[in-house]
N, C-alpha and C positions, 0 to 999 in steps of 0.2 A: 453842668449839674446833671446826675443820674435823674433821669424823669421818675418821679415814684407818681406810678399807676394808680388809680382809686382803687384796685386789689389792695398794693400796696398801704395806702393810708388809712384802708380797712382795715389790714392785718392790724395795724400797730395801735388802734383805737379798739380793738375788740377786748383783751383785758379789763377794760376799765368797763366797757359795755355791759361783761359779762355778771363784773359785781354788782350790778343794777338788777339787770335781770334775777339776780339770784337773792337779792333786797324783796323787790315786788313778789317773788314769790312767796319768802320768807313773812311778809307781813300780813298777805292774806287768806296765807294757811294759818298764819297764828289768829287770824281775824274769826276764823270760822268755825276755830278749834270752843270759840268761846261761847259759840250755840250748839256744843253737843250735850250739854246739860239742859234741866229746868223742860221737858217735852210734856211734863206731868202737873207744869202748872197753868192757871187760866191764863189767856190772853194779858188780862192786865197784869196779875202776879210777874208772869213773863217779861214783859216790857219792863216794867222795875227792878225787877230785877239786872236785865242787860244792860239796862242804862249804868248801876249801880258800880257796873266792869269796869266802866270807861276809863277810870282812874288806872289802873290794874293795865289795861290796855296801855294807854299812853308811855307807861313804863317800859312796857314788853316791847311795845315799836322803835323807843328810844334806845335800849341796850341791842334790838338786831341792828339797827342802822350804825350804830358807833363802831359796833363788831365788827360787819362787814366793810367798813371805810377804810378801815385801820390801816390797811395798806394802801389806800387811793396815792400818796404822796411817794408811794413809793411806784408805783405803777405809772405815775403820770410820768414821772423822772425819767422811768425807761424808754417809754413812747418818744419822748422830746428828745432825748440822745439818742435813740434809733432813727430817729428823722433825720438828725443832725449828720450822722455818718452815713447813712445811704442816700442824700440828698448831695454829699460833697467827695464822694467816693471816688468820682470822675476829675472832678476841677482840682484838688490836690495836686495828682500827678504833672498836669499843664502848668500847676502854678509852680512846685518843682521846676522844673523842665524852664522854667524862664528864668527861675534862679542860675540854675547852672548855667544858661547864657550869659548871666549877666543881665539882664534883661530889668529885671526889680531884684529886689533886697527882701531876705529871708524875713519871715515875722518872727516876732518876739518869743511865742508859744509853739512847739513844733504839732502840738496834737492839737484839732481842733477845737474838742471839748474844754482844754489848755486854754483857750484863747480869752481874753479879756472881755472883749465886746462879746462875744458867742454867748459864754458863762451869764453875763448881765440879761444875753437876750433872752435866756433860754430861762432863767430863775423869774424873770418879769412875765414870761408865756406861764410857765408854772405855776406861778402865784394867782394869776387871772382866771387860770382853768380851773383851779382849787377853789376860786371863791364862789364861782360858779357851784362847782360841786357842793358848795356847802348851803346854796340857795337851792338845789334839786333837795336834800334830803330835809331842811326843812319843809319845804313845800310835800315833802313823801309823808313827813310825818302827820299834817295836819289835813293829809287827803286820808289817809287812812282812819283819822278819826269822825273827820265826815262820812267818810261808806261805810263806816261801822254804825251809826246813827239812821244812815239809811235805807243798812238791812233790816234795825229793828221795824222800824216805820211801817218801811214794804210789806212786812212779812205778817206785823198786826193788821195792816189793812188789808193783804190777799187772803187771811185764812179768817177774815170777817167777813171778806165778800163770797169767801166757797161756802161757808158754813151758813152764809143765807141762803144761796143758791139752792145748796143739797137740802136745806129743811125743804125747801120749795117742790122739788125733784122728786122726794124720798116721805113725802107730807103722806101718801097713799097708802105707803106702806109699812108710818111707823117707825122709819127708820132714818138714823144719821148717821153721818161718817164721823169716826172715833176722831177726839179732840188730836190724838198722839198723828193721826193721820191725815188732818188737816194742816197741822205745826207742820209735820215735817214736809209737806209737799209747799205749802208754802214758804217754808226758807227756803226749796231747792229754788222755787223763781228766783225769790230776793237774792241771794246768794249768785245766781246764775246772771242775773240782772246786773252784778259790781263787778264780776267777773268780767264781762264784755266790757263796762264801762274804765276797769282798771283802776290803777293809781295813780293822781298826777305827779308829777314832777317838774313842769313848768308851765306856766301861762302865758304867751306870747302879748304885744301888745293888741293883736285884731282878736284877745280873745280865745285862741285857738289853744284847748290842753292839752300836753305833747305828755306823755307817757315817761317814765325816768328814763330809762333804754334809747328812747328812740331821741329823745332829746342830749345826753351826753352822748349819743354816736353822733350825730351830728353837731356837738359842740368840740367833741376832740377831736373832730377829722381835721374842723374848720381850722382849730389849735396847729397840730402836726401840718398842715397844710404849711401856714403862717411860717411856720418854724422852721420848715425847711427853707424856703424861699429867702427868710430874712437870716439863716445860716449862710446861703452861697453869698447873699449878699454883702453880709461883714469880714465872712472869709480872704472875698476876692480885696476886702479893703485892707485886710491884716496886711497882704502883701504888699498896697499899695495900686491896685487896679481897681479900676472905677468900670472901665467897659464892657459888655456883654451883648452880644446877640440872640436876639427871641428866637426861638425854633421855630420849625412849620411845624404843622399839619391838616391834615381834610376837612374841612368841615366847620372851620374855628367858627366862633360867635362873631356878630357883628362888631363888636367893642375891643376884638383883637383882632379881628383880620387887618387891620392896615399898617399890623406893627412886625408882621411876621417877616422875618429873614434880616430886620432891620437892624442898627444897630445902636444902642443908647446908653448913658453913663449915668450910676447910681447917685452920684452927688451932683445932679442938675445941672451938669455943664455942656456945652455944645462945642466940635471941633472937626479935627483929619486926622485917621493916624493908617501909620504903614503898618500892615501885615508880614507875614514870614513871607511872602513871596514877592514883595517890593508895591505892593497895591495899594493904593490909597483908598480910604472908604470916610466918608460923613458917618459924624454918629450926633446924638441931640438928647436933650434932659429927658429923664424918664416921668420928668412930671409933664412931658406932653404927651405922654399917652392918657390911656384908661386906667392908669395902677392905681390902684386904692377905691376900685367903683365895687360892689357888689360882684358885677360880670363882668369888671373888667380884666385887663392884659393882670397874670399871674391868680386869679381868682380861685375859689375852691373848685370848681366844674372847669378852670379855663382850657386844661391839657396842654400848654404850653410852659415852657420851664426854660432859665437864662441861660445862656452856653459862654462861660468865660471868654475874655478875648485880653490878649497880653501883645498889645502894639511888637513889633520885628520879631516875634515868637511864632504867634495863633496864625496857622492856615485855615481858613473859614473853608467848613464842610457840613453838607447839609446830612446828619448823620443817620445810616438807613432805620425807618423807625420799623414796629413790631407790626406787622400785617395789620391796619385797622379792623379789617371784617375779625381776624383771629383774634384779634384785643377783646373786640363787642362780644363775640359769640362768649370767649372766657368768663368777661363777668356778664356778661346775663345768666349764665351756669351758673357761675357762685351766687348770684343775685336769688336764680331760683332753687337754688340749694340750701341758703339761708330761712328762704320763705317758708319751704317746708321743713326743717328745723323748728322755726318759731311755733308752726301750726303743730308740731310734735310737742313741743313746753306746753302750749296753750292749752291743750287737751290735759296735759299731765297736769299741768296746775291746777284744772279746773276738776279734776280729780280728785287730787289732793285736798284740795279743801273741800269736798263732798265729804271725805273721806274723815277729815278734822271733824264734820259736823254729824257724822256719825249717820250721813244717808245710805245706807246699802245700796239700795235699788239706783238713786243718781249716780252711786260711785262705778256699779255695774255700768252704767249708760257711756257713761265716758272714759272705762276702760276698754270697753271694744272702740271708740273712735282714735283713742292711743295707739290700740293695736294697726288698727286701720290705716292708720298715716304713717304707719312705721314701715309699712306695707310699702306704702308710695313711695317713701323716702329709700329704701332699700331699691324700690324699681327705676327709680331715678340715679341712684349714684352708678348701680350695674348697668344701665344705659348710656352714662357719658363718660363711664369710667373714671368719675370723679371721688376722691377717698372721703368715705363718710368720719363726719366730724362728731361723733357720738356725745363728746363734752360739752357742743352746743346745744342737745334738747335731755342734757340733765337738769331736774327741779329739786329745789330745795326740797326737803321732806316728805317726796317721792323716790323713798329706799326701797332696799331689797326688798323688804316683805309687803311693802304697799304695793311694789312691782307683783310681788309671787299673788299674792290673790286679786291683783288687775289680771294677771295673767290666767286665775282659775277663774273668772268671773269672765272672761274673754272666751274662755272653752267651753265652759257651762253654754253659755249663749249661743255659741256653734254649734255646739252638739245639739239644743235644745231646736235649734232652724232647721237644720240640715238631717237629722238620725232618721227622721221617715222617710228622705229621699235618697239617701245611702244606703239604710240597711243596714246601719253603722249599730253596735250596742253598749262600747265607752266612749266619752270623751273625746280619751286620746286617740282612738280610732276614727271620728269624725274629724276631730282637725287634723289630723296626717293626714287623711282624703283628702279633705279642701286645700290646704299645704299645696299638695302634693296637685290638685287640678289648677290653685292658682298657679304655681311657678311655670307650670308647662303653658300659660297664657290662654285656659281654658275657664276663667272664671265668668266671662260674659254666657258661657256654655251652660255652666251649671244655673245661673241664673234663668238660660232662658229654660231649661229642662224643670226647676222649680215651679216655674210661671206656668208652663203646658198643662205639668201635672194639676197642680190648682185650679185650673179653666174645664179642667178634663179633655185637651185636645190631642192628651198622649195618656196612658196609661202607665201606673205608679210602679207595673210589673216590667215595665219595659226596664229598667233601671239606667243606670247614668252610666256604664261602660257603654252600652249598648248605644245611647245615647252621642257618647263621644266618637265610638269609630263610626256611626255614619257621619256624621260632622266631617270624620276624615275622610268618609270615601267620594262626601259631597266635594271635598280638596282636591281631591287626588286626578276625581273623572270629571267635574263640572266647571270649577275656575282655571280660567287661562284659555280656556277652549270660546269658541267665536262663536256664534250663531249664525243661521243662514242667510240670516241679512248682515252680518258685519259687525253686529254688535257684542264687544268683550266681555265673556262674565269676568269678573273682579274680584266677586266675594258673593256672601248670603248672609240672610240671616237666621235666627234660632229659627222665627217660623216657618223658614223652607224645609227647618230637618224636621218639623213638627207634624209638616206634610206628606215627606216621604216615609216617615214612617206611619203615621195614620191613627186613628184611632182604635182600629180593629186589623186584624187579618183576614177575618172571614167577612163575608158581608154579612150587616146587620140592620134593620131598620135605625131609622133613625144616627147611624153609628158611620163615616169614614174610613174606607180603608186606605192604604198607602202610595206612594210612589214608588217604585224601583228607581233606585240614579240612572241604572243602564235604558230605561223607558223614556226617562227625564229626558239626559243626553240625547237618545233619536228624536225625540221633538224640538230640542233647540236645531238640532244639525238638520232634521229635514221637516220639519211642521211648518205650518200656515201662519206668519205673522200677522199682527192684527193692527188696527189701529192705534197709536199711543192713545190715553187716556188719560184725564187728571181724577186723582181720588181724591177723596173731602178732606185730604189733609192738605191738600196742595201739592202733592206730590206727584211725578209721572210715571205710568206704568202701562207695558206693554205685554201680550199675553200671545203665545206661540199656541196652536192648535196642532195637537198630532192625534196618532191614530188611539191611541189607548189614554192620553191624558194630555191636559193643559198647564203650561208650566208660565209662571209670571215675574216679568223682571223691569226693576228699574236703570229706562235706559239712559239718565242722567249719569248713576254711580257704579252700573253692572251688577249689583246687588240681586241676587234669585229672591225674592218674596217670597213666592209660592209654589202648590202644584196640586192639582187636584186629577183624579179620574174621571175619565168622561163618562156622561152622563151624572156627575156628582154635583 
């Protein structure tokens, strides 16, 4: 049997994943669509009225779910015949090959999917995954009418409890917050609140509610899984061979390490048989292992898979498997490539339905977190050089033009942060700066130069080039370089540059002036080490004494702190 890898049985369950995914989004953009009206009437009008949808709703959640199922049966089909063929890709050719020996007798089907028993097995896995799937969409349907019930709820009793608060607050002066203003901040909780919480799609027996997505990925891996396994297995029986040998590998579970390399026959029988090199080998029923436990031998987690064996044909070899550390490192990549995908939807979804209800202000909130983790997700795939999957964090009814004013609502908000510390005067001039500081891996920079400027421990005239090449000349002349006791500078942080360059240039009461790096450097290379110290943060730090200044470093990380003039 071809080992299909949990990459592997990812791939071929992700279709069907994705229609879910694109279900949940679909039902609570249209969920939220349905409080963008009514902001002008009273609390109770309000609630009467959205209760009055529900009928209305149930309809509109019935025709997305039908829509997008439509193809499930045809989706599953592919997955179980793609299992099917890269699960037997390998044993074919062997079982071949003992044909032309002589060895066994041709089967009746020449194509696997051809095959009698395959065909059965494969329409009985089918039908089982399908019924399942039709228990996830009912259960989708009648969760969405619950968290439609209990955004009204929420949302009457959060904008009862601000609008006591604020009489309370505002009692002085006369003054309340507008009804239109309380509605809408309180659907953004409520709304924000079902969002996190989702939609269900199945309820385990301990209770536990799985999400639609996350519960059919793991019901069709477990599916595909099954389907391969019990493919090689009837295969090997088309031909007439019962026997197979477990594979190794490192690390197996307890409930299959003591079957590894072994050898055992699908129809529960125990014997001897000669191999192609004249070897006799024991083999014993497979129902004395762990087949059929949750973790046991062949399980979905198990990593072991049967390797044909065709008595006077099979030469048993232990076949070199795929670097494990390369396997692990593989999908933990995709594992966390996925991750931030999902947190890409998540935000977009959560968007979108802001956007359904007609919040400006929440929709502006979570189009810069969109932008934000697009951010991440672009610096992660350029770092492992893994190809981004762009059609994994598309949402339903987060198009083009919901995109183009995420995207002005994303710039507004940059320009609106960032214009007085740039000197920036459009938009698109401040986010090309920042663009242009994050990619170069300067964004911790402009942060900490924002931060200075706000404390006052730099001046707003200094500006943020200025800013940057000392950062570099701190590179260039102070890390990598030793100090006089031995200790590595490594790196620094914002407030070393904050230091050398100072508050002032000239001396001023009350006011700091700066470092020179070239001053810095002669006192790590020949000043007075001091005592290490811990600060109130728990951290250690060590402070070199030279002739014109004091320069501070932690000698845990190499990190420069600081650096002041003496006498300052």
């Amino acid at each position: 049997m071809a080992r299909l890898t949990p990459n592997d049985i990812l791939g071929l369950s992700e279709p069907i994943e994705l229609v879910y995914s694109n279900i949940v989004d679909s039902l609570l953009v249209n969920m939220a669509r349905h409080f963008s009206s009514g902001h002008s009437l009273s609390t109770q009008e309000w609630e009467i009225r959205k209760l009055a949808e529900l009928g209305q709703l149930n309809r509109e959640s019935m025709e997305i779910i039908a829509n997008l199922t439509g193809q499930n049966p045809a989706l599953m089909q592919t997955a179980l015949e793609n299992a099917v063929y890269a699960a037997t890709k390998d044993i074919e050719p062997e079982l071949k090959k003992g044909v032309k020996a002589g060895a066994i007798d041709p089967p009746a089907a020449d194509n696997v999917i051809a095959s009698k028993s395959v065909s059965q097995a494969l329409k009985a896995y089918d039908a089982q995954a399908l019924d399942k799937l039709n228990l996830v969409n009912t259960t989708m349907l009648q969760s969405t009418l619950d968290q439609y019930r209990k955004v009204i709820s929420n949302t009457v009793n959060i904008e009862r409890q601000m609008q006591a608060s604020q009489a309370i607050l505002n009692a002085a002066a006369g003054k309340v917050i507008a009804g239109t203003e309380s509605r809408t901040a309180a659907l953004r909780q409520a709304l924000s609140q079902i969002h996190a919480e989702g939609i269900t799609g199945f309820i385990d027996r301990a209770g536990r509610r799985w999400s639609p997505e996350a519960y059919v990925n793991m019901d069709i891996r477990t599916t595909v899984h099954n389907t391969a396994i019990e493919a090689v297995k009837l295969r090997q029986q088309d031909y007439g061979v019962e026997i197979f040998r477990v594979s190794r590998h490192s690390g197996a579970r307890p409930l299959c390490y003591p079957y590894q390399g072994r050898y055992f026959s699908w129809n529960n029988k125990s014997g001897t048989f000669t191999d192609g090199e004249g070897k006799r080998h024991r083999y014993a029923p497979i129902s004395s292992t762990s087949y059929g436990k949750p973790a046991g031998l062949f399980g979905i987690n198990c990593g072991h898979h049967p390797i044909t064996v065709i008595p006077g044909v099979s030469i048993p070899r232990d076949m070199p498997e795929q670097s494990k550390e390369e396997n692990d490192r593989i999908y933990a990549e995709s594992q966390q490539q996925r991750k931030l995908e999902r947190d890409i939807r998540y935000a977009k979804q959560k968007a979108a339905m802001l956007d359904a209800a007609g919040d400006k202000e929440g929709f502006a909130n979570e189009a810069a977190k969109v932008k934000q983790r697009q951010a991440a997700y672009n610096a992660f795939c350029k770092e492992t050089g893994r190809t981004k999957r762009l059609d994994r964090t598309q949402v339903f009814d987060y198009n083009k033009d919901v995109s183009r004013r995420a995207t002005a609502a994303y710039n507004d908000r940059i320009h609106t942060q960032y214009k007085g510390y740039l000197g920036t005067k459009t938009a698109q001039q401040t986010v090309a700066k920042v663009k242009s500081i994050t990619d170069n891996g300067d964004k911790w920079l402009l942060d900490g130069y924002t931060k200075a400027v706000d404390k006052g421990d730099i001046s707003a005239l200094v500006g943020i080039d200025t800013y940057l090449s000392t950062a570099r000349e701190i590179e260039r002349n102070l890390v990598g370089t030793s100090a006089v006791n031995g200790l590595e500078i490594k790196g620094y942080t914002t407030h070393f540059v904050d230091r050398v360059i100072g508050q002032t240039s000239t001396s001023h009461a009350g006011m700091r002036t700066g470092v020179s790096v070239e001053d810095a450097l002669d006192t790590l290379l020949h000043g007075q080490p001091q005592p290490i110290t811990i600060r109130k943060n728990g951290k250690r730090s060590q402070k070199f004494k030279g002739q014109n200044n004091a320069v501070t470093v932690n000698p845990d990380t190499g990190l420069l702190i600081q650096t002041n003039p003496r006498g300052e």
